[in-house]
LUMMARVO-382652 format. One record per residue: residue number from 1; x, y, z of N, C-alpha, C, O in turn. Coordinates in steps of 0.001 Angstrom, whole numbers. Atoms other than C-alpha are relative to their C-alpha. Example, Ala and Ser with C-alpha at 12.3 -4.5 7.8 and 13.67 -1.06 7.14 Angstrom:
2
1, 890, -1190, 0, 12300, -4500, 7800, 900, 1200, 0, 1936, 1181, 665
2, -820, -1190, -60, 13670, -1060, 7140, -770, 1090, 730, -261, 2198, 899
This chain:
114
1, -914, -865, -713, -109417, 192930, 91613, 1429, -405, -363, 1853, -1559, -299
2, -1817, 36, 305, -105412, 193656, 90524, 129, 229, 1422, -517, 907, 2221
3, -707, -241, -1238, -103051, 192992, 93331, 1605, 218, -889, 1886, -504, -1846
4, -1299, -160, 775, -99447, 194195, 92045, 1254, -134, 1349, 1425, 655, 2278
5, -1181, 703, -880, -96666, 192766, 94133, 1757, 798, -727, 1793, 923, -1951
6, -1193, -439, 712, -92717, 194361, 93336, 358, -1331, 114, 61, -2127, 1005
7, -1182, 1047, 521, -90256, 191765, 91563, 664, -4, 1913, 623, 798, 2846
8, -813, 656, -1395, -88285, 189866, 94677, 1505, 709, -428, 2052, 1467, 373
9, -1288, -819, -107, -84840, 191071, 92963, 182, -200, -1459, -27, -1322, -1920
10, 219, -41, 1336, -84393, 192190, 89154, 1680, 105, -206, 2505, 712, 477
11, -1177, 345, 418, -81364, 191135, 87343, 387, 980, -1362, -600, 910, -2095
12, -288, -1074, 772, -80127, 193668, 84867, 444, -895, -1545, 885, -2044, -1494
13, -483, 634, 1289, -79350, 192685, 81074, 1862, -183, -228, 2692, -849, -847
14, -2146, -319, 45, -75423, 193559, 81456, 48, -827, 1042, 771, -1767, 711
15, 1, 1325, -918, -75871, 191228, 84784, 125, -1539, -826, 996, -2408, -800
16, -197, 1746, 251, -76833, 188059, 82986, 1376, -42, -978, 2355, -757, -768
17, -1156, -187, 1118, -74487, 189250, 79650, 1154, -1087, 1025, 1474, -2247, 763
18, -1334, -201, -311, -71568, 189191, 82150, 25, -1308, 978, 1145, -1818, 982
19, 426, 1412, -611, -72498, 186093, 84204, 348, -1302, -792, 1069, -2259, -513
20, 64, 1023, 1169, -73182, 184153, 80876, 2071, -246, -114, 2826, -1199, 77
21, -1959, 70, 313, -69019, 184908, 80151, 376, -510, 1072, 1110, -1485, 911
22, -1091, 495, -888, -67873, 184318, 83662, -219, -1480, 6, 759, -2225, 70
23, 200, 1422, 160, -69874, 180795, 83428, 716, -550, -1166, 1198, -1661, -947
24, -523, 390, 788, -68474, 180243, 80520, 1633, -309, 295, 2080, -1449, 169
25, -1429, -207, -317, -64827, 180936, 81416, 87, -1147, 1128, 1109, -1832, 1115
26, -831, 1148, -1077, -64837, 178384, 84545, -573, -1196, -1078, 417, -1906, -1254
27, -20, 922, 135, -66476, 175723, 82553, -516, -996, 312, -150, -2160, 155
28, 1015, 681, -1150, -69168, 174600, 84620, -1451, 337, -617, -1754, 1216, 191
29, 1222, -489, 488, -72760, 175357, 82799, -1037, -191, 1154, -2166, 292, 1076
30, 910, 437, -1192, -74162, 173816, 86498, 60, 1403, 721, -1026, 1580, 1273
31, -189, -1274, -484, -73095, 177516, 87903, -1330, 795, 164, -2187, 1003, -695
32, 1195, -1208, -68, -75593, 179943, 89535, 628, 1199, 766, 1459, 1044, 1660
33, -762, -1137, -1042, -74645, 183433, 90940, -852, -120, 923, -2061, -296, 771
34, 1003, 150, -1044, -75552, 183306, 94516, 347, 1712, 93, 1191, 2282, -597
35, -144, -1160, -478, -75731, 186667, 95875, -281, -164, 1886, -1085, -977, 2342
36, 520, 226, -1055, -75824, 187074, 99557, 552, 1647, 883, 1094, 2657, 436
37, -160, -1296, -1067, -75527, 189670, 102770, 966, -616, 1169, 627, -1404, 2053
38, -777, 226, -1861, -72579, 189356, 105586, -54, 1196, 765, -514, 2269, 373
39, -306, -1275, -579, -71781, 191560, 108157, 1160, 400, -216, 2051, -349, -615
40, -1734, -409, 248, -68687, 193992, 108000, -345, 1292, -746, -1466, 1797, -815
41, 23, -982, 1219, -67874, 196745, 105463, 77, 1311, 1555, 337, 1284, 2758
42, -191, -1394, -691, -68022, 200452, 106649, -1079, 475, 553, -1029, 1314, 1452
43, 1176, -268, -529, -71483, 200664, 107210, -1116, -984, 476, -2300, -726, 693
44, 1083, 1144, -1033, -72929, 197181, 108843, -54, -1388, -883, 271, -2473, -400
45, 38, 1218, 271, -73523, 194765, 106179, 1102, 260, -1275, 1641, 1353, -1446
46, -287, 46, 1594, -71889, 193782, 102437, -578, -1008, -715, -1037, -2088, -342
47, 831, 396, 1195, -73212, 192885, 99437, 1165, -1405, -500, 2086, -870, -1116
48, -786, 525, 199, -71031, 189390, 98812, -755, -750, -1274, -1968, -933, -1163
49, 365, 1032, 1078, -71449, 187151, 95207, 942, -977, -212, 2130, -774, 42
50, -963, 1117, -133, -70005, 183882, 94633, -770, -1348, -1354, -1899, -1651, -1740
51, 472, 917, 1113, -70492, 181383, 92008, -438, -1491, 784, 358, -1840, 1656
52, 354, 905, -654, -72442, 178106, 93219, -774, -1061, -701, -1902, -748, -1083
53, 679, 848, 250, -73359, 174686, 91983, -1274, -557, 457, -1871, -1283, -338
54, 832, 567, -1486, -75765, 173690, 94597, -1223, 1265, 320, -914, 2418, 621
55, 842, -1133, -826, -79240, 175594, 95606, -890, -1392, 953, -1246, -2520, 610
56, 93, 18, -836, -80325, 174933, 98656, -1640, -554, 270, -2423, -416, -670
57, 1751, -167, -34, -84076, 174096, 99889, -814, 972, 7, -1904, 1019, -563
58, 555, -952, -707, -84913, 176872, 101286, 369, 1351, -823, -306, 2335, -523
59, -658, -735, 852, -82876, 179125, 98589, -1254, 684, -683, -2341, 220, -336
60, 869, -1149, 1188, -85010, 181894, 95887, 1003, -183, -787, 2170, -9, -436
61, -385, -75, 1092, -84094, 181301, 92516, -757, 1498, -1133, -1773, 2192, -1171
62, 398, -1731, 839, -84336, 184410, 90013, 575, -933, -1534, 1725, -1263, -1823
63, -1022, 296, 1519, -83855, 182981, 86296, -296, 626, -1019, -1461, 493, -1392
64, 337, -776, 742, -83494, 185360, 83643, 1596, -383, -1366, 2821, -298, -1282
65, -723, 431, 1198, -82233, 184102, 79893, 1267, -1000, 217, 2376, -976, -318
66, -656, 1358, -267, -80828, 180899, 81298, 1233, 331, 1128, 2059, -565, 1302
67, -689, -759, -1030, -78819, 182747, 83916, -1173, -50, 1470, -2355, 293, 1467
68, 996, 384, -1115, -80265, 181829, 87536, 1190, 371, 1466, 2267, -46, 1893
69, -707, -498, -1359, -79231, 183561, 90652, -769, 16, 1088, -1940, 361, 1248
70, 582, 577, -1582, -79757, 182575, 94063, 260, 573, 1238, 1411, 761, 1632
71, 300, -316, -1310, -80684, 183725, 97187, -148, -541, 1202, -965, -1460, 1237
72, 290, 521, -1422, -80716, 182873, 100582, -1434, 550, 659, -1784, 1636, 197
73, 983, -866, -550, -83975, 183736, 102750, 496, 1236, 635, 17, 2367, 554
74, -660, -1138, -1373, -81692, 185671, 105457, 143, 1299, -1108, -349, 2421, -992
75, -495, -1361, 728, -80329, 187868, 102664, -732, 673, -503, -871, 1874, -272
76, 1656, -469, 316, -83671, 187971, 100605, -296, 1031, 532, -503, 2043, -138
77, 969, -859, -949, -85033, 189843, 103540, 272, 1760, -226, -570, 2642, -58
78, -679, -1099, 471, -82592, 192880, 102401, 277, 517, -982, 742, 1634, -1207
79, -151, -907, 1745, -82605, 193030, 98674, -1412, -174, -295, -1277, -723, -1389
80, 810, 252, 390, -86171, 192675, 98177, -468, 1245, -201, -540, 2132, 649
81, -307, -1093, 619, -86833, 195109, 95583, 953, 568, -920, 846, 1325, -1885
82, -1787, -611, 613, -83287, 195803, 94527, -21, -634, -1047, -892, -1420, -1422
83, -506, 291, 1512, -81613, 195261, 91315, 1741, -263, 350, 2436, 68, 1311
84, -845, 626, -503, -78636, 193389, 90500, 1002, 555, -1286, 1123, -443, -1997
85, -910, -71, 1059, -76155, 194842, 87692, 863, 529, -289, 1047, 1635, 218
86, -1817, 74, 550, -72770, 194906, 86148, 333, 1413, -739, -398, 1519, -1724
87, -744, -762, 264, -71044, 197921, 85259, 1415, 208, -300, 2287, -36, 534
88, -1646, -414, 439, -67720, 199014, 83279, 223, 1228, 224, -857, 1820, 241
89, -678, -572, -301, -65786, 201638, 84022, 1688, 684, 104, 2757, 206, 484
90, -1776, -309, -410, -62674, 203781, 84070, 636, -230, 1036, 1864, -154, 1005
91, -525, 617, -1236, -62241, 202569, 87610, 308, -1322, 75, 1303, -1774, 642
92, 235, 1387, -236, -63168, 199111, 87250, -1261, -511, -343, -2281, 178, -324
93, 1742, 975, 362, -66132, 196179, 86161, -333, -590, 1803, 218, -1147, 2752
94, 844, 1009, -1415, -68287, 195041, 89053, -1419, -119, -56, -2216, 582, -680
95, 1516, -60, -256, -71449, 193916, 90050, -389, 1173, 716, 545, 1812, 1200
96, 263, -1099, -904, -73754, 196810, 91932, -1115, -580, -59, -1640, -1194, -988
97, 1010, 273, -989, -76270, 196201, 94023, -859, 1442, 513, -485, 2309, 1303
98, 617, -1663, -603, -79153, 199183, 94292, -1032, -779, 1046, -1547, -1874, 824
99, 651, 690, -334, -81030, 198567, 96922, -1097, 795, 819, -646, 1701, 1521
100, 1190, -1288, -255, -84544, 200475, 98016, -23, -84, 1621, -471, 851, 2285
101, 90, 333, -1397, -84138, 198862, 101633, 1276, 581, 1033, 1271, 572, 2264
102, -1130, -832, -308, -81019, 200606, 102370, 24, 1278, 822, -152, 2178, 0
103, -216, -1391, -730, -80691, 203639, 104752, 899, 769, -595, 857, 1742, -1347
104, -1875, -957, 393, -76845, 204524, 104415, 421, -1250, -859, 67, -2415, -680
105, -1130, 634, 753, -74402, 203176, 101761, 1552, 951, 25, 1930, 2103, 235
106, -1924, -652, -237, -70491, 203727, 101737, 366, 227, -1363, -103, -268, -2387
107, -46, -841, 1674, -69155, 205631, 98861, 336, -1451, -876, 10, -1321, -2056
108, -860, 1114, 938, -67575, 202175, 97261, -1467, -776, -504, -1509, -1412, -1557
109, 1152, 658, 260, -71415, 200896, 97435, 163, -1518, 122, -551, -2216, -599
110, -273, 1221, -254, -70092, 197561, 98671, -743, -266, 1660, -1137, -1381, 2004
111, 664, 707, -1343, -71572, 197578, 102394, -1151, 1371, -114, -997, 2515, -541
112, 1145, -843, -469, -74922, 199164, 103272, -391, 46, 1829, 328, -612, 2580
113, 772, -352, -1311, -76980, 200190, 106850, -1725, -361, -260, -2234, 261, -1192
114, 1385, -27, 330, -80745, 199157, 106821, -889, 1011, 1625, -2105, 1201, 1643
């Protein structure tokens, strides 16, 4: 018997690309993107990332082509499923966060509603 489980949180190829450079640029190869969930924004939570030496005990690691991004459980609980990747633009570069657990999102796609 197949049991098929979805990925915990899929990291996009333009994600690690653009990761790989920002690690590079501070100078630190110990660097992991954490990703996490606060409250706030326009619609309840936001999507916050932060660069981090340090994982945690209790942390989810995601490592894809030597690029390793970390999770908290709390936040986990809200991207599980989601995808994690970098986009350019005539507006601007950012990370984006899709996320299947989501109700409402705010047009900027920076805070969600579950």
């Amino acid at each position: 018997m197949s049991i098929t489980t979805p990925l915990l949180l899929q990291f996009s190829d333009s994600a690690v690309k653009q990761v790989k450079i920002l690690i590079a640029n501070e100078d630190n190869p110990n660097l992991k993107l954490r990703v996490y969930i606060i409250g706030g924004g326009c619609s309840g939570f936001q999507y916050a990332f932060t660069f981090d030496d340090h994982v945690y005990e209790d942390d989810v690691t995601i490592e894809k082509e030597g690029v390793i991004l970390v999770v908290d459980p709390m936040s986990l609980q809200y991207l599980i499923g989601g995808s994690i990747d970098y986009v350019e633009k005539l507006e601007g570069s950012r990370f984006i966060v899709t996320n299947p657990n989501a109700k409402n999102t705010c047009g900027c796609g920076a805070s969600f509603s579950i």
